[in-house]
Structures are given as C-alpha cells and as structure tokens.
Backbone as CSV, one residue per row, in Angstrom:
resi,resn,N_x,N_y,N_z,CA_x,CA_y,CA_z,C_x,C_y,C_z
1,UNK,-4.720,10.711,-22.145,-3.741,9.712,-22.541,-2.470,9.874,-21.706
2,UNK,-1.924,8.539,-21.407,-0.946,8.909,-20.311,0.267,7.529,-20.863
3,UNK,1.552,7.996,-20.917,2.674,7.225,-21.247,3.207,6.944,-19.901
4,UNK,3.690,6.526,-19.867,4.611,5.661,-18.350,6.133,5.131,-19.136
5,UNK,7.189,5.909,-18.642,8.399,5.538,-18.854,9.121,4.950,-17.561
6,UNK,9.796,3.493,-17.800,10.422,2.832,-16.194,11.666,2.885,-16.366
7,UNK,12.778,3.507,-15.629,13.779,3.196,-15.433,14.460,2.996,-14.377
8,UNK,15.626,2.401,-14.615,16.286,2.014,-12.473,17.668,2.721,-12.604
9,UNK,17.563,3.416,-11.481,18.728,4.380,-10.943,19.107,3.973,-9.572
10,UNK,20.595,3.447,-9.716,20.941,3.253,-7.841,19.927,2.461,-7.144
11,UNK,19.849,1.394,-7.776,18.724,0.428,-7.265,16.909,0.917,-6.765
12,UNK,16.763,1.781,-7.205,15.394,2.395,-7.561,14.607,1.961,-8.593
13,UNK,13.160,1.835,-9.186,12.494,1.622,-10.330,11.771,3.389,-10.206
14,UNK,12.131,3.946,-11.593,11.527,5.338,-11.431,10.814,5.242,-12.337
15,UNK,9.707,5.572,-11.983,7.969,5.682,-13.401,8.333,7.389,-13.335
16,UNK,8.036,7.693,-14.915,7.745,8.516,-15.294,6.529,8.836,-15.801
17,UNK,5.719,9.422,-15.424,4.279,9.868,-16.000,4.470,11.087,-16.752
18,UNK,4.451,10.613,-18.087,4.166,11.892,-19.250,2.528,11.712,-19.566
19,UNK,1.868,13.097,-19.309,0.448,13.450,-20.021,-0.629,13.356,-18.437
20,UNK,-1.605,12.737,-18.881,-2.777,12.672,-18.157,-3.133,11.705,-17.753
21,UNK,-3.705,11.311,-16.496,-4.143,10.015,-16.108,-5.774,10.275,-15.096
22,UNK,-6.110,9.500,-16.671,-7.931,9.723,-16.246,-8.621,8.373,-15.956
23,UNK,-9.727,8.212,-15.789,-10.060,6.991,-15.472,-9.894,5.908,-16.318
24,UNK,-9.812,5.842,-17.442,-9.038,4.877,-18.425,-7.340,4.645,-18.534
25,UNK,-6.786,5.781,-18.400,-5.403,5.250,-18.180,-4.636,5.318,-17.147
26,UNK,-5.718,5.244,-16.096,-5.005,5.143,-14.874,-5.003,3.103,-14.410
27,UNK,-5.449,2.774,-15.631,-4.936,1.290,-15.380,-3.558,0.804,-15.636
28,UNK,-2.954,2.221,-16.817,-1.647,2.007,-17.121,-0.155,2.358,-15.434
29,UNK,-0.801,2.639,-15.033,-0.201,3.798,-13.601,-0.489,2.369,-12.595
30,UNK,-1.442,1.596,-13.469,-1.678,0.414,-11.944,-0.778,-0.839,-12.364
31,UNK,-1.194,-0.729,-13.370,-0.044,-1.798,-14.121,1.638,-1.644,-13.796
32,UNK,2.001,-0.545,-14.376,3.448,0.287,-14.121,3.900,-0.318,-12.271
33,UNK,3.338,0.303,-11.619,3.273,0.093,-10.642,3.315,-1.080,-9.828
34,UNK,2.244,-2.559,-10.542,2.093,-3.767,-10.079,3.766,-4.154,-10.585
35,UNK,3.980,-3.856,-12.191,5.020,-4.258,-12.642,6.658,-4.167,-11.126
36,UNK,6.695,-2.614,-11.211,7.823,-2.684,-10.152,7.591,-3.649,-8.989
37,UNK,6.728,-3.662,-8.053,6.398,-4.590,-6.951,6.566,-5.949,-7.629
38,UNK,6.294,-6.418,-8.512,6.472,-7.696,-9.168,7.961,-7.986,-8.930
39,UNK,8.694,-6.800,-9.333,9.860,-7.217,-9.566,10.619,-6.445,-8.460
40,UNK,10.231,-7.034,-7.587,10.938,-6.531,-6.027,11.266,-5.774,-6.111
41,UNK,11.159,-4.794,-6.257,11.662,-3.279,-6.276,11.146,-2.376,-4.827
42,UNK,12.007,-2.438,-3.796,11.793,-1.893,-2.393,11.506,-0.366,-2.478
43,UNK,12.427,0.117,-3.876,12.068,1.667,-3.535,12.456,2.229,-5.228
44,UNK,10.454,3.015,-5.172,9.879,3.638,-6.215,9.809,5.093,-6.186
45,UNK,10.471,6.034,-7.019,10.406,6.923,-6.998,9.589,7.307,-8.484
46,UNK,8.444,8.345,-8.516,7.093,8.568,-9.337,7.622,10.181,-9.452
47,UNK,8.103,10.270,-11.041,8.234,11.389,-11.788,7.225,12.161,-12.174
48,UNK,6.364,13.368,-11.626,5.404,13.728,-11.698,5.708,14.989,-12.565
49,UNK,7.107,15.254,-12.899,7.482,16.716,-13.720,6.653,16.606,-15.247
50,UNK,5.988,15.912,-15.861,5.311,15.841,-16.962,3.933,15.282,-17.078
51,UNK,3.146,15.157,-15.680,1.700,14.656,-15.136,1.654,16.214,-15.338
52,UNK,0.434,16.215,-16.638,-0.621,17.925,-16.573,-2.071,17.505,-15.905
53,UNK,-2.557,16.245,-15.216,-3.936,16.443,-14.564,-3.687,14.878,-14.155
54,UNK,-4.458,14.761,-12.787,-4.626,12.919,-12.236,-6.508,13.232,-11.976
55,UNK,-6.960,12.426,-12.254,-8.223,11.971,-11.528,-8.554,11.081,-10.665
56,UNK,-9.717,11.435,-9.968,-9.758,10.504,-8.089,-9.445,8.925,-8.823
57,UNK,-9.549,8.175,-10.241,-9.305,7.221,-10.725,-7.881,7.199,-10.108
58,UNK,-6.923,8.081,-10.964,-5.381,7.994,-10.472,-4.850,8.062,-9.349
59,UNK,-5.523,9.268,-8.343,-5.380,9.478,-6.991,-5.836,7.671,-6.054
60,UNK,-6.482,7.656,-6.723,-6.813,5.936,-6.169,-5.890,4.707,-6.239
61,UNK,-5.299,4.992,-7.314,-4.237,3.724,-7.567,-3.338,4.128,-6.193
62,UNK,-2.409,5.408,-6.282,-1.903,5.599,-5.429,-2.045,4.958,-3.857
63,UNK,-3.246,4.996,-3.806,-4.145,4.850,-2.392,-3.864,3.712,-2.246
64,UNK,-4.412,2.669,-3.213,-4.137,1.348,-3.195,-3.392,0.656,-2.816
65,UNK,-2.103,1.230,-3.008,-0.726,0.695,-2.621,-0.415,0.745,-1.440
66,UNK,-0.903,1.527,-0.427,-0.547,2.215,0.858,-0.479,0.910,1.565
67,UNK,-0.989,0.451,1.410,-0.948,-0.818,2.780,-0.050,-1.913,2.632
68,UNK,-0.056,-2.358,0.807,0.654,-3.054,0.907,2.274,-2.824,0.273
69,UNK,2.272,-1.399,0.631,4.231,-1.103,0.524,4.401,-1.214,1.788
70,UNK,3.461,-0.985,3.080,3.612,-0.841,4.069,3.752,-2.465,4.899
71,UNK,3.084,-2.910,4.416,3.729,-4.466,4.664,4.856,-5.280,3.886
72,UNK,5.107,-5.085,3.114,6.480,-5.086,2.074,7.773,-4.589,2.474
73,UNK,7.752,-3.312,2.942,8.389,-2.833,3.088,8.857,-1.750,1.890
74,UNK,8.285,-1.470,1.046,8.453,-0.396,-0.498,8.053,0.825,-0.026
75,UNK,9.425,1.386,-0.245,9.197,3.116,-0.150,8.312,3.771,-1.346
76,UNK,8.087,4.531,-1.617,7.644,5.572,-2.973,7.506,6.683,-2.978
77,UNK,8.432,7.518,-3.526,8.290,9.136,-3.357,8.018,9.856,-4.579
78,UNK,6.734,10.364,-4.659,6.633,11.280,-5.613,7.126,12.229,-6.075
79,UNK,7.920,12.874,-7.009,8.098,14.052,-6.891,7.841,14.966,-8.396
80,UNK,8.199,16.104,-8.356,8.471,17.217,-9.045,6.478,18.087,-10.115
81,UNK,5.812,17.905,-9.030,4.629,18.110,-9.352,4.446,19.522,-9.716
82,UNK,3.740,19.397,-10.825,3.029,20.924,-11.075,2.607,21.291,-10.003
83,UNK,2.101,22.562,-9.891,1.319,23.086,-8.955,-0.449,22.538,-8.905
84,UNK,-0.543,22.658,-10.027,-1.919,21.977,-10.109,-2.580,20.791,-9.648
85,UNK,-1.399,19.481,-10.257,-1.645,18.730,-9.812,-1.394,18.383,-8.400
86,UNK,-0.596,19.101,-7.498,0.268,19.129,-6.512,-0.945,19.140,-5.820
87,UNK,-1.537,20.486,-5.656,-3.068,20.930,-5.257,-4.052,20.037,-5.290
88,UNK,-3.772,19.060,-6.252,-5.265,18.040,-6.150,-4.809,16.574,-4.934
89,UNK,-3.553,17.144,-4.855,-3.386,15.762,-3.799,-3.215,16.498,-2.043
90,UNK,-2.936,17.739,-2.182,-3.269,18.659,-1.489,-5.008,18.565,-0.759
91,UNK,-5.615,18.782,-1.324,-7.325,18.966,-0.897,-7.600,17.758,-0.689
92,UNK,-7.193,16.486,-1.250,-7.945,15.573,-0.650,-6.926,14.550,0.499
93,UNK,-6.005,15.200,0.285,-5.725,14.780,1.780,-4.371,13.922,1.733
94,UNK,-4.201,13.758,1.067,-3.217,12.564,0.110,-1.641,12.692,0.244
95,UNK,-1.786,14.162,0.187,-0.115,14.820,0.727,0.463,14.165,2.076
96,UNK,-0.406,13.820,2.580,-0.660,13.186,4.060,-0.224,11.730,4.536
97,UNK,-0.602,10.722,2.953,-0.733,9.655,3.215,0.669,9.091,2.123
98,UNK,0.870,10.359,1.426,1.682,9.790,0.182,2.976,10.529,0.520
99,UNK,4.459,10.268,-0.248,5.554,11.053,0.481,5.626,11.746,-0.946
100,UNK,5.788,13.081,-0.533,6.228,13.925,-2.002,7.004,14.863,-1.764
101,UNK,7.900,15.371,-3.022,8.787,16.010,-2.713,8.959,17.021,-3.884
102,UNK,9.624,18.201,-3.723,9.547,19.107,-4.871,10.606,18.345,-5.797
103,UNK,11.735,18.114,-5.357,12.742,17.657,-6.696,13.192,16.184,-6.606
104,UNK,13.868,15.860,-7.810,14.226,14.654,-7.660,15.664,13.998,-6.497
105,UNK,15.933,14.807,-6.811,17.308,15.176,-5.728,16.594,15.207,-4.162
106,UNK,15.455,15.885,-3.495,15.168,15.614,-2.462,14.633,14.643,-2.304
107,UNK,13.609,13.237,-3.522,13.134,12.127,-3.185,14.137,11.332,-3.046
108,UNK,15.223,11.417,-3.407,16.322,10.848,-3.771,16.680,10.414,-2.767
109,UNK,16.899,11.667,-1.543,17.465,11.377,-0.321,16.059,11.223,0.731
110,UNK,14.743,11.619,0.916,14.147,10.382,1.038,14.054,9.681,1.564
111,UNK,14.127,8.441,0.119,14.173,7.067,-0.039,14.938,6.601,0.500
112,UNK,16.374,7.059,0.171,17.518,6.816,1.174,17.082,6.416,2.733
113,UNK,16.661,7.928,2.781,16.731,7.705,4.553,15.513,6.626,4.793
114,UNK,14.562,6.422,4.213,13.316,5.636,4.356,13.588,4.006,4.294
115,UNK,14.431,4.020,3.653,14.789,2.530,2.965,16.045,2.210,3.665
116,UNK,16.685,3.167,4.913,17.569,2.463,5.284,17.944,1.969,6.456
C-alpha cells in the first residue's frame, strides 16, 4: 500500500511516497505523476525518505516518463532513498537514466541548475 502526498515548493510539485509501491499501487505513482505534468509542472522533485520497497511495476512508471520530460522539458529528481531501495535502482541500471540525490537540499539545487 502506497500513499502519495503533493505539494509545491518554489515553483516545484513534490510527491511524497509514504509505504510501498507494488504492482497495484504503482498506478497511484502513475497517476500522481500524470497529475503534475497535467498541470505544467516543469520541475518534480520525488520524496523517496518514506518508500520501504518499489517493484520493476514502480521502477517502470519512472521509466515511462523519460522521454516524455525529455521532450517537455520536466526535470525530476529523486531523492532521500533508503539504502535498499536506492540499491534496487542501482542494479538495474536506473541510477543512470533517473537523477537522484541523497538529500532534499541537493535535489533542490539540481533542479535549479537543470531547469535553468
């Protein structure tokens, strides 16, 4: 079970992921997500300090987006990951394709520099 909290800071939309996102509620993470892009939101920063597990379901939404923030122009920086979960985006490669950061304070600046 996975909650999604949205709020906007300094012209940001920040999702918060409290709990787990498995193949059933990683429609909530796609939704959350469609929601900000809906509402023009150039730059997403993804609170990962309360995500305890993602599955290749969740790791997928992520994926999804890649092309079209990249034609948009929408930043998105993950940050403040367990180790665990950190590790699962680690092995499959994802650290690579996705921008993450240990704190919120370093996505912070970032986005900044990404978005400007």
């Amino acid at each position: 079970m996975v909650h999604i909290k949205r709020l906007q800071e300094e012209g940001a939309d920040i999702l918060a992921i409290v709990g787990e996102i498995d193949a059933s509620s990683s429609i909530e993470l796609d939704l959350a997500i469609a929601k900000s892009v809906g509402e023009g939101f150039k730059k997403i920063l993804v609170d990962c300090s309360a995500l305890e597990y993602i599955s290749s379901a969740g790791l997928g939404v992520f994926m999804s987006y890649i092309e079209e923030f990249r034609d948009k122009k929408i930043v998105m920086v993950l940050y403040g990951m367990k180790e665990k979960v950190n590790n699962t985006f680690q092995i499959l490669g994802l650290a690579d394709l996705l921008q993450i950061r240990p704190t919120k304070q370093e996505a912070k600046k970032l986005l900044n520099e990404l978005s400007a």
